[in-house]
PATI-755765 format. One record per residue: x, y negated, z of N, C-alpha, C in turn; residue in one letter. Coordinates in steps of 0.05 Angstrom, whole numbers, plus 5000, padded with zeros to 4 digits. Example, Ala and Ser with C-alpha at 12.3 -4.5 7.8 and 13.67 -1.06 7.14 Angstrom:
<sites>
526451145156524650905156526450665156A 525750455142527350215143525849995157S 
</sites>
This chain:
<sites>
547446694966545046844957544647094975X 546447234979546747484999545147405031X 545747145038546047065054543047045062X 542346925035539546825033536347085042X 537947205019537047535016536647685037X 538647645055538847835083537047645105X 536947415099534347205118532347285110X 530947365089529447365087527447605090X 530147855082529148065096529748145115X 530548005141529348045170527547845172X 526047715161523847465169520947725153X 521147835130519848065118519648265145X 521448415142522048665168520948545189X 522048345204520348295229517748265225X 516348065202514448065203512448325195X 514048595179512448795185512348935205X 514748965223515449095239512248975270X 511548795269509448595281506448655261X 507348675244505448745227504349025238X 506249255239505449525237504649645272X 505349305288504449355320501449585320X 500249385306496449435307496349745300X 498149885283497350155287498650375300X 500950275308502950355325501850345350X 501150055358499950035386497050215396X 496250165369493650385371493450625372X 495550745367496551005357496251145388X 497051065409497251215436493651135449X 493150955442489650925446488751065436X 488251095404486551265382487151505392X 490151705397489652025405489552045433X 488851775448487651885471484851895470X 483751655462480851665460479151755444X 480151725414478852025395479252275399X 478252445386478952755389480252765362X 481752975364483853015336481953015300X 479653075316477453145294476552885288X 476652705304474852445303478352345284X 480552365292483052165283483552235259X 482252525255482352595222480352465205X 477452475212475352355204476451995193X 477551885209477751655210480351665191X 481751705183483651795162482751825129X 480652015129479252065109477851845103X 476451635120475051405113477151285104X 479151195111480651005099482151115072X 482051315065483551435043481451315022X 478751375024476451355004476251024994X 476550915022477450545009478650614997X 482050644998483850664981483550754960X 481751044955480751034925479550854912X 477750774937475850494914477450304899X 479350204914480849944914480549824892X 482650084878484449954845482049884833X 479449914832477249894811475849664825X 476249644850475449354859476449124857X 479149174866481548974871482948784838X 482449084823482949044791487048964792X 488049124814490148964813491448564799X 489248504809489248194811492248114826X 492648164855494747994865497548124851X 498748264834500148364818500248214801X 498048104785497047944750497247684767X 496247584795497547254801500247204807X 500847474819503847514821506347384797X 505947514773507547444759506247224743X 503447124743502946854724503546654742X 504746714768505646414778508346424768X 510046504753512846514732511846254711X 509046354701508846324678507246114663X 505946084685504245784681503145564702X 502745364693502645044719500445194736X 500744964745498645104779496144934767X 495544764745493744714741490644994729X 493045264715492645454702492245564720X 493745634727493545774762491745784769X 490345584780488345534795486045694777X 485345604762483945764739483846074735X 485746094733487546414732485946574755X 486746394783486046504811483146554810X 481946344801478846334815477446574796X 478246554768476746734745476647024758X 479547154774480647424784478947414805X 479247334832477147254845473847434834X 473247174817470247374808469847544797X 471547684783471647934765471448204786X 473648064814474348224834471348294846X 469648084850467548124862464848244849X 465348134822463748314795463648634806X 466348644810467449004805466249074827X 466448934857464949044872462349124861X 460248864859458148964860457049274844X 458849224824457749504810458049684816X 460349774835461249944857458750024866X 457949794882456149924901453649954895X 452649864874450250034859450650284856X 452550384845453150584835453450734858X 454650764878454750814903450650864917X 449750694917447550724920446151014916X 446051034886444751294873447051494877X 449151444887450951794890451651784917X 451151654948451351694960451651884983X 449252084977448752444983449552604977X 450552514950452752734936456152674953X 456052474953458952314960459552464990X 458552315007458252395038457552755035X 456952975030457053185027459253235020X 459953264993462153404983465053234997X 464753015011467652875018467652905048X 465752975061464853065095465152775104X 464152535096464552345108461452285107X 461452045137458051985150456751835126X 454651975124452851825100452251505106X 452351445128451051115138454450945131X 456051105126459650935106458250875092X 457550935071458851005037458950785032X 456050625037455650405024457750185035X 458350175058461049965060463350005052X 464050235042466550265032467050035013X 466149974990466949694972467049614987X 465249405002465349155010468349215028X 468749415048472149465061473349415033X 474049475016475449384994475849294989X 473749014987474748814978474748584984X 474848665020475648505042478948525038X 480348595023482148665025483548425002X 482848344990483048224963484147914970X 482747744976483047434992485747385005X 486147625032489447635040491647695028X 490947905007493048074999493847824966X 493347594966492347374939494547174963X 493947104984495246914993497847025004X 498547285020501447335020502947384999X 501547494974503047494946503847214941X 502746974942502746734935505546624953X 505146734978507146624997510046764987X 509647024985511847164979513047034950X 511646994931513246954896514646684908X 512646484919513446184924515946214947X 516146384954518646514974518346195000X 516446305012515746305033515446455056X 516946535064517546805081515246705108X 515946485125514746435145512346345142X 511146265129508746255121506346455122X 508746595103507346965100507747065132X 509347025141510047145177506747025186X 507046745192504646645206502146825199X 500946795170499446905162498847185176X 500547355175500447635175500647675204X 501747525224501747555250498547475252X 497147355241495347215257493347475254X 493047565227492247815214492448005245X 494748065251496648295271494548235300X 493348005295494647885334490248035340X 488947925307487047945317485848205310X 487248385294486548665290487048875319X 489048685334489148895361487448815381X 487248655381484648505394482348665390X 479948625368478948745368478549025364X 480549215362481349385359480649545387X 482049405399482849525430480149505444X 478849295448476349175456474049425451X 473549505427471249675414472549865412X 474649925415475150235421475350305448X 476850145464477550195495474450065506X 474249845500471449745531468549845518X 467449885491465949905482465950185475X 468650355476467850635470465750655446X 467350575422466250595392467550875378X 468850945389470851115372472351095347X 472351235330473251145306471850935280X 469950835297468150685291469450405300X 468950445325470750185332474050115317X 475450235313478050265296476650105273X 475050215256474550135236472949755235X 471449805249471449525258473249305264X 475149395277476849235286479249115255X 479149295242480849275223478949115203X 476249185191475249025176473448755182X 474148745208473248555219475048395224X 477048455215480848255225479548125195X 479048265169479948245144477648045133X 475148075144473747925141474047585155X 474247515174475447335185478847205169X 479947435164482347325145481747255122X 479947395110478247305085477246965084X 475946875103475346695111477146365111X 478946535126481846335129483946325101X 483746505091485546515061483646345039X 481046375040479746145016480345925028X 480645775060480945615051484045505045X 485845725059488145615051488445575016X 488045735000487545744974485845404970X 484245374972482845104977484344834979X 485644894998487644635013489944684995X 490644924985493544894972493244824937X 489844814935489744714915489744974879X 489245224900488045464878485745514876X 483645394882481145494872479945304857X 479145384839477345104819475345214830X 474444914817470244884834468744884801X 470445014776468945124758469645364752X 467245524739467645724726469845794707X 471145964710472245934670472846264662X 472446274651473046584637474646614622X 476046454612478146434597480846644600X 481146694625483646784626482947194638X 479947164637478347444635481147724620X 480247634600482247844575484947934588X 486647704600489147724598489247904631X 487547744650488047934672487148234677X 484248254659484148544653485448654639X 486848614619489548674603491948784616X 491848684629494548584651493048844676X 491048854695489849064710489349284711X 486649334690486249514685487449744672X 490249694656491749954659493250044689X 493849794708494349824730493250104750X 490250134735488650224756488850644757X 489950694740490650964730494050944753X 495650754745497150724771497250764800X 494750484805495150504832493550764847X 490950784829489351074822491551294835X 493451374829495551574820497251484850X 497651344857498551164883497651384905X 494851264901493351324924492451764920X 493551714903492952064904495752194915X 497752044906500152134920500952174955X 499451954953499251874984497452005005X 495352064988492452145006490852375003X 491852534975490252764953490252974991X 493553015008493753215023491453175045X 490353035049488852995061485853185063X 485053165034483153235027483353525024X 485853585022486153935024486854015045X 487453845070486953985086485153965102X 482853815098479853765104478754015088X 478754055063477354335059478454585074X 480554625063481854835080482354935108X 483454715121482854715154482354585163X 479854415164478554185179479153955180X 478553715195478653545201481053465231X 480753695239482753715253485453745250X 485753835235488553895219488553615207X 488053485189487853235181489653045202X 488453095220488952875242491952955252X 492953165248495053225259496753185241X 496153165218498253095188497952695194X 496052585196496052375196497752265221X 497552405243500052235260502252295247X 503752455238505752525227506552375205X 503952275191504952095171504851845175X 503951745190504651455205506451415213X 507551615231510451545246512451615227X 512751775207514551785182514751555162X 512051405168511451135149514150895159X 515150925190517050735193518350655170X 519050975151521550855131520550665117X 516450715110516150455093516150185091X 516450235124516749935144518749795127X 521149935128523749835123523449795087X 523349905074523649935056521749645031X 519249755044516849565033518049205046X 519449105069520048875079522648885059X 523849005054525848935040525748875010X 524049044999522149004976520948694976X 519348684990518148424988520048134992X 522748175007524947955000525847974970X 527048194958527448204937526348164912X 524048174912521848154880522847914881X 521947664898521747444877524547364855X 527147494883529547434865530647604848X 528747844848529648004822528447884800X 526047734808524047604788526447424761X 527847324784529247064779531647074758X 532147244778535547484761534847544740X 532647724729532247864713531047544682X 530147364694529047064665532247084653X 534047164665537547084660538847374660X 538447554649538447834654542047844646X 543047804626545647834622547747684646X 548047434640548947344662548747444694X 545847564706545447634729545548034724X 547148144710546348324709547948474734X 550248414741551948564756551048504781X 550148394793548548094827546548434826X 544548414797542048564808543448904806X 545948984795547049254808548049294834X 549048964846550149024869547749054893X 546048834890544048874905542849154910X 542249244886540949504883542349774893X 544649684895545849884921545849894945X 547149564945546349514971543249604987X 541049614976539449704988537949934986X 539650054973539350464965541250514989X 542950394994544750585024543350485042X 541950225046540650135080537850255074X 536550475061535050565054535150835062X 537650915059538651255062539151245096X 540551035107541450935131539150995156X 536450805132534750775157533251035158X 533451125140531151365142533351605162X 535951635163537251835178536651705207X 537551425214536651345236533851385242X 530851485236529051495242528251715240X 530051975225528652225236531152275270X 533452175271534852205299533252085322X 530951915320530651865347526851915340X 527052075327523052165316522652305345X 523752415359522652515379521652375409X 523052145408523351945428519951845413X 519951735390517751635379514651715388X 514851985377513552195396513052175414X 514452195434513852235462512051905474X 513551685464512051405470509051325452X 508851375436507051345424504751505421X 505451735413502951985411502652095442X 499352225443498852415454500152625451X 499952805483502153035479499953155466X 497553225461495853395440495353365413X 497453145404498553125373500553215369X 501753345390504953435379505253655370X 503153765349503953975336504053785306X 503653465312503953335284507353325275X 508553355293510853425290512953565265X 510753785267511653945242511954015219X 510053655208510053515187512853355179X 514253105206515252995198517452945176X 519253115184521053135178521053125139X 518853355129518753325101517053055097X 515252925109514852665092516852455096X 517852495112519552295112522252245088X 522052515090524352555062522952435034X 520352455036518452415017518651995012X 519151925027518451705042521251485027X 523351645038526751605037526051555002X 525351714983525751754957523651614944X 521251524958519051314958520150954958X 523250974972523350714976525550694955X 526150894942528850904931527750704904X 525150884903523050854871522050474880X 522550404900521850144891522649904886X 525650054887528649984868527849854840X 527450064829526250074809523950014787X 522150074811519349964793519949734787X 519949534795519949214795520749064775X 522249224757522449234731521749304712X 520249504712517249494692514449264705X 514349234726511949014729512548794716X 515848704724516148494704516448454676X 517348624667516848734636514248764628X 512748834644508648834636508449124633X 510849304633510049514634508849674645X 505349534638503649734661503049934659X 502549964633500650204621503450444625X 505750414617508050534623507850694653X 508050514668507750634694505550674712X 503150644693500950814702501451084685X 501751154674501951474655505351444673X 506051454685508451554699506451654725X 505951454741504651454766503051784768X 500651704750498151844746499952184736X 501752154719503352394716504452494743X 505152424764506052444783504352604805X 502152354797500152484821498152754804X 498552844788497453124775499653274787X 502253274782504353444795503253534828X 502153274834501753334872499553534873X 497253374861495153524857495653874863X 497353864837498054224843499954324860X 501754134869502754294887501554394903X 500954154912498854174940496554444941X 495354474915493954714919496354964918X 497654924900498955214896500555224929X 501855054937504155104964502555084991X 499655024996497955065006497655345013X 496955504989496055714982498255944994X 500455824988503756004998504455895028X 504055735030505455675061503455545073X 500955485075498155505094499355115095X 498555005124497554705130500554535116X 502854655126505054595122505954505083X 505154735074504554565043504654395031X 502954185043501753945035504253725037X 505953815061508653635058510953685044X 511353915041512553995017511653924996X 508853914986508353744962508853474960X 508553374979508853084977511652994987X 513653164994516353014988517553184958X 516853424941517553484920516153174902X 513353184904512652964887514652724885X 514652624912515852304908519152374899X 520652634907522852584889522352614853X 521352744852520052784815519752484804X 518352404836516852074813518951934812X 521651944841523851724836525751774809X 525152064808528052094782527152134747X 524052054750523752004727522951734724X 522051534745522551274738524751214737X 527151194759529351194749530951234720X 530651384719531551464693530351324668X 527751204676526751194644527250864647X 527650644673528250504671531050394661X 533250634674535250654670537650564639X 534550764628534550804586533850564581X 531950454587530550164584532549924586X 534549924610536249694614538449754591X 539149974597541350044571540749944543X 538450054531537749934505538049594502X 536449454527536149234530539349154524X 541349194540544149174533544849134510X 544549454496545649374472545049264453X 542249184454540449014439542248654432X 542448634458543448354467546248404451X 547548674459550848564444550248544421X 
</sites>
């Protein structure tokens, strides 16, 4: 099983590690050919998807995630296609609504008024792929999910490079390149869904209740996610520009390695914590050892990646981002205690505990909220990473903990 486990997360790892080329590789294009103002701008657009998401997305590939445990693939199929249109329901209303607040939106968020209106639809271009590597991942298909996601990789640099470098799009072109990978992958995932025999060619609404049941407390979660992740952003777009932005955002890219590691290792493990946990007594000691095992190659990787952050630096970034530098070090710590927490979670998703860990999450990201203004306010640009590695340790040691109480009870319940 160990054996198994450790294949599969270097077949995960490599495949993010290939995965994370496209912004890595871009990364020495984008701060040569944007201006720091343009690499912040382009930062802020993608944060605002990320707000959209959870209210688009409805956390669907999470709710197919675990009903492939739980019911035939005849259901399934059903299951799939109903999420599917709810997903695209959610858009449209999005972007009505979007419509009539667009002036307000683009003002108060300093982003180009001729966005707004694509923001959904980027959203929920996002939805189709992120349905078929979940599918690959539960069904523990590792190379599958590789193929997939390389192909994702091979054509996001492609056009990426093309409309930024020969077409001189700017951060326009970036953006293109990426939703233009997603649209085309969109494309290719219905029909794999198709051929593998998940989409019904009827309507059914039947299983409506259970996946909004199942989502929509999600969305105060992932909501809370994306404020953890992205709230610094926006304070330092008011406070010191767009330029500053851009200099926190290289810094948090290249600190993202740890998520590299952490999130590929994650994604080997769910399905067989999935597994462990239908047999929880019997497997209980397998899922403590594991869970060390990958809290020290966690602690491991993140020391090995602030010792050679400078080398990183020097190959990747412009030398006129290297005052992003002076970020690293605290998100990364932020980062280290981010991967610790996803130890953890994975046991309330399977438990259904959503609504739980959305009022954890969403508690979390109010904590940031204020830091960020108050340590802003005390220590100027630098702030913002101090908030956001105090946050993510807060969030690991009170999920921890409350999962902790959770398995215990569960224990003695059973004796």
């Amino acid at each position: 099983m160990l054996k198994k486990l450790s294949g599969n997360i270097l077949i995960y790892g490599g495949t993010n590690a290939i995965k994370s080329l496209a912004p890595f590789l871009m990364l020495p294009i984008l701060t040569t050919y944007l201006t720091i103002s343009d690499y912040g701008l382009l930062s802020l657009v993608e944060v605002s998807i990320l707000f959209l998401a959870p209210f688009i997305t409805l956390n669907i590939n999470s709710a197919i995630n675990i009903e492939y445990f739980k019911s035939s693939k005849t259901n399934l199929k059903d299951y799939i296609s109903n999420a599917l249109i709810l997903s695209f329901l959610a858009m449209c209303i999005i972007f009505i609504l979007l419509i009539f607040s667009k002036g307000t939106i683009s003002q108060s968020l300093h982003l180009p008024f001729d966005l707004i209106l694509w923001l959904p639809i980027f959203a929920f271009l996002r939805v189709i792929s992120s349905i078929v590597l979940g599918l690959y991942q539960v069904s523990d298909q590792p190379k599958k999910f590789a193929i997939f996601t390389i192909f994702q990789t091979l054509i996001d640099l492609l056009l990426s490079y093309v409309l930024v470098v020969f077409y001189t799009h700017g951060y326009i072109g970036r953006l293109e390149g990426i939703y233009g990978t997603l649209f085309i992958s969109s494309i290719v995932g219905i029909y794999i869904l198709y051929k593998l025999g998940y989409l019904s060619n009827v309507i059914h609404f039947k299983y409506s209740k259970n996946i909004l049941t199942y989502g929509v407390p999600l969305i105060p979660h992932v909501l809370g996610g994306v404020i953890l992740a992205m709230s610094d952003r926006y304070f330092l777009s008011y406070f010191f520009g767009n330029e500053e932005v851009g200099y926190y955002s290289v810094a948090y890219q290249i600190s993202g390695l740890m998520l590299l590691v952490s999130v590929a290792a994650n994604q080997a493990w769910t399905p067989m914590l999935f597994r462990f946990l239908q047999n929880f007594k019997e497997n209980e000691f397998t899922i403590y050892r594991y869970s060390i095992y990958l809290s020290i190659s966690f602690l491991f990787s993140g020391i090995c990646i602030y010792f050679v952050s400078d080398f990183i630096f020097y190959l990747l970034v412009d030398e006129k981002f290297f005052q992003a530098k002076a970020y690293f070090p605290y998100l990364l710590i932020g980062f280290i205690f981010q991967s610790f927490y996803y130890i953890f979670t994975n046991y309330l998703f399977y438990e259904g505990k959503t609504v739980l860990l959305a009022k954890l999450t969403f508690f979390s990201a109010i904590i940031n909220l204020i830091l960020n203004y108050i340590l802003i306010l005390q220590y100027g640009a630098i702030g913002v990473a101090y908030a956001t590695a105090i946050t993510y340790i807060i969030h690991f040691l009170t999920v921890s903990y409350i999962v902790t109480f959770m398995i215990r009870k569960k224990m003695v319940i059973k004796i």
